[in-house]
N, C-alpha and C positions, 0 to 999 in steps of 0.2 A: 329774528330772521334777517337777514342780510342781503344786502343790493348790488349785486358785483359794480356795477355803475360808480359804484366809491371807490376803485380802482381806475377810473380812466385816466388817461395821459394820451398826449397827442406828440407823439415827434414826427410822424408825415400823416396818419390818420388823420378823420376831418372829426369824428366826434367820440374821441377817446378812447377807439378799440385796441391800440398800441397797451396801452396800460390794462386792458382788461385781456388783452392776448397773453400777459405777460404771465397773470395771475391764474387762468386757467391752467395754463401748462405749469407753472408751479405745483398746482394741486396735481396734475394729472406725474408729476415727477419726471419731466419730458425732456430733458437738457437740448438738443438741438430736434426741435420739430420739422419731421420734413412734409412739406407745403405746396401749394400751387393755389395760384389766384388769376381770377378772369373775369371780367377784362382788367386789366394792368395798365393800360394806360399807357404812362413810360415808365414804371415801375418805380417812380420815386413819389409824385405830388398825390396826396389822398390815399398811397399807397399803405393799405394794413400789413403788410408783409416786410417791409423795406428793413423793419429793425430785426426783423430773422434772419433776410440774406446777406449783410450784414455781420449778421456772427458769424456763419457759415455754413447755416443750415440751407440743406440740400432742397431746393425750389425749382418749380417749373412757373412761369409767365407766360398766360394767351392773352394776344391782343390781335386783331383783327384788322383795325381800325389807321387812322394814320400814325397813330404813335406808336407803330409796331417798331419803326426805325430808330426812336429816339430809345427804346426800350435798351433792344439791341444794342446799340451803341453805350448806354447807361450799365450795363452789363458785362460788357465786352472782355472785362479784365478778373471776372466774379467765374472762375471755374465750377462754382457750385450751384448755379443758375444756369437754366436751360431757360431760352424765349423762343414760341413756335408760333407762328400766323396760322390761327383756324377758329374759324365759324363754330365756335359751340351750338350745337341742337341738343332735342330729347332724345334721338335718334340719325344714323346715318341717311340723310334725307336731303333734297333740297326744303328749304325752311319755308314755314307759310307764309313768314313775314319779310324775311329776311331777299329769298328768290335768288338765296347762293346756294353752292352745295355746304349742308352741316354737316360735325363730323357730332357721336356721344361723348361724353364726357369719357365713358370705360375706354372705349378703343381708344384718345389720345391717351388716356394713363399706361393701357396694355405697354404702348411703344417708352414709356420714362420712369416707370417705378416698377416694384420688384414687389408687387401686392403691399407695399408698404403705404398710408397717408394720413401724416395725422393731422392734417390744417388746411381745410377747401376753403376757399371764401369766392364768392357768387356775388356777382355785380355787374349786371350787362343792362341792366335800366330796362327791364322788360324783359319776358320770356326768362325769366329767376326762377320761376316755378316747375315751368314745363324742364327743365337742365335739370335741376334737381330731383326733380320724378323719376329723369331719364336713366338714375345710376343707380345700378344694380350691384355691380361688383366692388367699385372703387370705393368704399363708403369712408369715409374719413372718422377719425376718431372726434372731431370739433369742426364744425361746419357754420362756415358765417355767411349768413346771406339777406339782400335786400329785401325790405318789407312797404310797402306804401302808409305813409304815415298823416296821409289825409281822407284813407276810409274810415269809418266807424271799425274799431277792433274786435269788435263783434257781430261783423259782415260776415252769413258764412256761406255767401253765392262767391263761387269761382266766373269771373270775367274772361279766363283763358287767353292767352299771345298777346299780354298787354302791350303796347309798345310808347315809346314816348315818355320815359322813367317813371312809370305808372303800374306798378307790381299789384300781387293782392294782398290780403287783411291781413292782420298780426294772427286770427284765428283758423283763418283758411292755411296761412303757411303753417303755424303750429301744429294743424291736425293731420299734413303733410310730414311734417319730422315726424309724429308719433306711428305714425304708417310705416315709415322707414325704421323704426328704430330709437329713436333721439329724444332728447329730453330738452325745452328752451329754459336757459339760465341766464339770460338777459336780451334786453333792447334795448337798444341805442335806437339809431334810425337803421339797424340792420340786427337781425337776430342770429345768438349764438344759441347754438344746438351742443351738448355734446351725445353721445351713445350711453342708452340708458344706463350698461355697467359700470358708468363713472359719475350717475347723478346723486350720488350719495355722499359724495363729494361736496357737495353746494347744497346750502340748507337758506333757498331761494323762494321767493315769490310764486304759488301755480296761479293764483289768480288774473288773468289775460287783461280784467279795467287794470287792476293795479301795476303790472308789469309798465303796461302801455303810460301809464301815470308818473310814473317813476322815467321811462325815458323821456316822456315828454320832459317832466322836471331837468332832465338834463338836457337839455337842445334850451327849455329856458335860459339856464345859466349858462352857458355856450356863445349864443345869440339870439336874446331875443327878439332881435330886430330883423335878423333874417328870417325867424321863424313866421312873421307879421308881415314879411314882403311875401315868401312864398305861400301860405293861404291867400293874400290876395292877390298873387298870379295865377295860385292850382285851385282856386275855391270853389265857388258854388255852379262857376259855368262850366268844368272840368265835374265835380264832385256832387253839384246837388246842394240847394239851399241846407237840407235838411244835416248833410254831412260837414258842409261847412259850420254851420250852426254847433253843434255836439264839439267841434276840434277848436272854437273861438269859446264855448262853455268851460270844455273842460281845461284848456288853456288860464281863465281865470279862475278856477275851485285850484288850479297847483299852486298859482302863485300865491294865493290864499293860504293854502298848509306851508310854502317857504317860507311868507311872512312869518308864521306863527309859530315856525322852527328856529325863523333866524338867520336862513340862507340864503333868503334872496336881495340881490345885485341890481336894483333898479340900472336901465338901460333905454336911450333913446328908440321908440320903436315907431 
């Protein structure tokens, strides 16, 4: 069985989706994937798209936020990049949290792609669930989106309009894809879907601890020193003694199996 996670590489990603984006559309046989990512940012730092627009596959960029302009601007000479300032919702709505008007995910695709997407990635630090619910038509063939990685993975109460980059469970979103259609073939600190017709593809992990185990193992080797500051920024007063506890447990059973493997990277934590 195999971990797509052994493909990561970072050239603007933050925890090695660049490398595992690469490898899926390999198998999917996809030479120029066309894409859209939200929020973007300014499309280059943390950006998982940046080495597709870049070749010259055909992308859309929402940003919303202040770095709409620097997007823009970053852009400006990329004819194959569309960037639109809009409020993603579940629906055409003013948002419950948000108290602008939202537009769906469908209607901004209506107006930029031609029924064609094979690369969503979902990253608005909250309200990742409810966008993703919201699309009906635009379904992407590979869909990356935020997961919270300081619930228990097998939390499977929906909390609803998280806000404050505070998503829900690895299990709550996975039973989410499988409702839609989609199959999870990995996690990082953000989960890749792709549609079931292509999970045949990847001879992966279904087990939800072990998935979760395996990315953890990778945010180890990454940093484990960031991983050690944000449980105690997002821990027990955010999360719950009990949930803190389980992600400080199972944090040392991995580094336990790296030792034992051989691939763990002692680091100041």
């Amino acid at each position: 069985m195999e971990h797509l996670s052994d493909y990561s590489n970072n050239v603007t990603s933050q925890a090695g989706e660049d490398g595992i984006i690469k490898e899926i559309f390999n198998r999917l046989e996809i030479q120029e994937p066309v894409f859209c990512e939200f929020g973007a940012l300014d499309g280059i730092q943390f950006c998982n798209t940046r080495e597709l627009a870049l070749r010259g596959c055909k992308g859309l960029y929402i940003e919303a936020g202040k770095e709409f302009g620097d997007c823009v601007r970053n852009y400006q000479d990329h004819p194959n990049i569309t960037v639109v300032k809009e409020y993603v919702g579940e629906k055409n709505a003013i948002g419950k949290n948000s108290k602008v008007q939202e537009t769906s995910f469908d209607t901004i695709c209506k107006k930029h792609f031609n029924h064609k997407l094979d690369f969503l990635v979902i990253d608005v630090d909250g309200g990742d669930y409810e966008i993703m619910r919201g699309i009906k038509k635009y379904l992407p063939k590979v869909l990356m989106i935020e997961c919270n990685p300081f619930r228990h993975p097998l939390d499977t109460k929906y909390y609803g309009y998280c806000i404050g980059d505070v998503q829900e469970s690895l299990t709550v979103m996975n039973d989410l894809g499988e409702k839609m259609g989609y199959k999870m073939v990995c996690w990082t600190q953000n989960i890749f879907f792709v549609k079931e017709e292509y999970y045949h593809l990847f001879d992966v992990e279904t087990d939800i601890m072990e998935i979760f185990k395996q990315g953890l193992k990778g945010y180890i080797q990454r940093d484990e020193a960031q991983l050690g500051r944000l449980i105690n920024r997002m821990g027990s007063k955010r999360f719950g003694e009990q949930n803190t506890k389980f992600i400080r447990d199972c944090w040392t059973e991995c580094v336990g199996e790296m030792k034992r493997d051989g691939i763990y990277k002692p680091q100041a934590v």
